[in-house]
C-alpha positions, 0 to 999 in steps of 0.5 A: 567211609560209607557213601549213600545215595539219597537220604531216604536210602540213609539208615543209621541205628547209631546216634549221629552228629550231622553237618550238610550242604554243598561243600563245592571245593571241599575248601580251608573254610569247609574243612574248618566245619568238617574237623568240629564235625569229627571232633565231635564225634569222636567226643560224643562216641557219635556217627558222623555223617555229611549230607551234600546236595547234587546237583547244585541246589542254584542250578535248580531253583534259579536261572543263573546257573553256575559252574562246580569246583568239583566233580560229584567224583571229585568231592567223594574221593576228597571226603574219603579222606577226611575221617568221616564215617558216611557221606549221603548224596542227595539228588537235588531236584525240583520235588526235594526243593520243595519239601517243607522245613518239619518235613525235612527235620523229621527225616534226619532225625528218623533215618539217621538218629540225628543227636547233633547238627552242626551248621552255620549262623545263617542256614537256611532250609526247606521249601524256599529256604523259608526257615532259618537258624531259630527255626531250626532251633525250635525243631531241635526241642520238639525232636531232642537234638543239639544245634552247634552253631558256627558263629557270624565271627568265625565265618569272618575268620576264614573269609573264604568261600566257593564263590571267591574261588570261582572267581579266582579260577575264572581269572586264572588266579590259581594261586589265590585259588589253590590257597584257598582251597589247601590243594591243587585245583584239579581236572580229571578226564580222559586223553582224546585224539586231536589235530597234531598241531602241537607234534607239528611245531615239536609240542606234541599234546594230551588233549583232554575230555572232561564228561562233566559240563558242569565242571569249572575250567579256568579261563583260556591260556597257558598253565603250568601243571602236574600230571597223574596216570597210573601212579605216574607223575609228570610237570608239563604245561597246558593251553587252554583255548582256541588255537587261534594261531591257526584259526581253530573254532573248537576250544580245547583243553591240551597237556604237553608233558615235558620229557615224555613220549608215551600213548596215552590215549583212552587213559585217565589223567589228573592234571593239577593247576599250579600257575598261570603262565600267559594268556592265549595270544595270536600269533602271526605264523607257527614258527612265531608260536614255536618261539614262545612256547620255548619261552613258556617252556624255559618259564615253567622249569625255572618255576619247577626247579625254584618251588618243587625240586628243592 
């Protein structure tokens, strides 16, 4: 898969079938409209392309900013696995927001030999997403390409969608969230030094970096989770939170993987969420927390043994 940074930058002299928008979570809905889009390239002997917008086009136009499923590195490594033949980024910025619908139109049918587009009953496009399906059907004459739309019935058919999953996250839901999605949610960063407090209470800890901000992380508590580095595969069980047990301010994000003892700072870790355990609690001394954390412990290897080592 081919991945181009701005649309401008995107030149196809092969006739191309096209779907775009944000895809955040790349989810069971999503994939629904990425398989017609594969489809029917493959019918029609058409390139096929998906262009997405980065940043989030809300967190540009509106002041209620929002969280993303994925990483823009996430959603490239997600997408170079569905069979496409290129992927176009394009920077979602104050001056794209602005471009007008014929204008836009014009640029997909002239850089990318746009012969089919692909998108749902209620897109909407262009400068203050001013037109609609039927406007974009009228383009669709003056500049000979075909318009597939996903009727309002097959929306209603997957009832799924980023913002539901958002939700589920925000609620540690991840069983409802990972559904949804048809994978694992996931986090990527980099293993930092921390206070030890865990190796002090015998739960030594990976504590975990996530560069990007804009990054959703589930709400505060104890997770069971898998762990990859460097081909490796480890379960282990994560608190997300403040440590209040000891009166900590900063919120941290820490792995304690079972049966290892390795350094793994500076390294990469992917961590996938596999089921919320509890939700971060006081406690009146360590030796109290030590006692749970064997409880939370003995919860996730029962829920390993039962659903993965089968």
């Amino acid at each position: 898969m081919k991945v181009t940074r701005g649309l401008k930058n995107a030149v196809s002299s092969h006739p191309s079938i096209l779907t775009l928008g944000t895809f955040d979570g790349i989810h069971q809905g999503h994939r629904t409209i990425i398989s017609k889009l594969t489809s029917e390239s493959k019918k029609y002997d058409l390139k096929s392309i998906i262009l997405t917008f980065f940043p989030h086009p809300r967190n540009i136009v509106s002041s209620k900013k929002i969280k993303s499923i994925n990483t823009i590195d996430e959603k490239i490594q997600i997408f170079s696995e569905l069979d496409l033949d290129e992927l176009i980024i394009q920077n979602f910025n104050k001056s794209f927001s602005e471009m007008g619908a014929e204008e836009f139109i014009k640029l997909l049918v002239n850089n990318l030999n746009l012969k089919k587009i692909i998108v749902g009953y209620n897109h909407r496009f262009g400068k203050n997403r001013s037109a609609d399906i039927n406007v974009l059907k009228d383009f669709s004459l003056k500049y000979d390409f075909e318009v597939i739309e996903i009727k309002a019935f097959e929306f209603e058919k997957i009832k799924i969608s980023s913002t539901k999953i958002r939700s589920a996250i925000n609620d540690g839901n991840i069983d409802v969230c990972n559904n949804y999605l048809g994978y694992n949610f996931n986090i990527n960063g980099i293993v930092v030094k921390g206070k030890s407090i865990g190796k002090s209470i015998g739960f030594p800890t990976a504590n975990i970096n996530i560069a990007e901000e804009y990054k959703i992380i589930p709400k505060n508590g104890v997770y069971l989770v898998r762990c990859f580095f460097e081909k490796n595969k480890f379960y282990g069980m994560m608190n997300i939170g403040y440590n209040p047990t000891f009166g900590a301010n900063e919120k941290t994000i820490e792995v304690n993987i079972f049966d290892f003892n390795r350094d793994l700072y500076n390294k990469k870790i992917r961590i996938e969420f596999l089921k919320f355990i509890r939700d971060e609690i006081k406690f009146d001394d360590a030796e109290e927390l030590q006692n749970q954390l064997i409880k939370d412990r003995e919860n996730c290897i029962k829920h390993i043994n039962s659903t993965y080592n089968n």
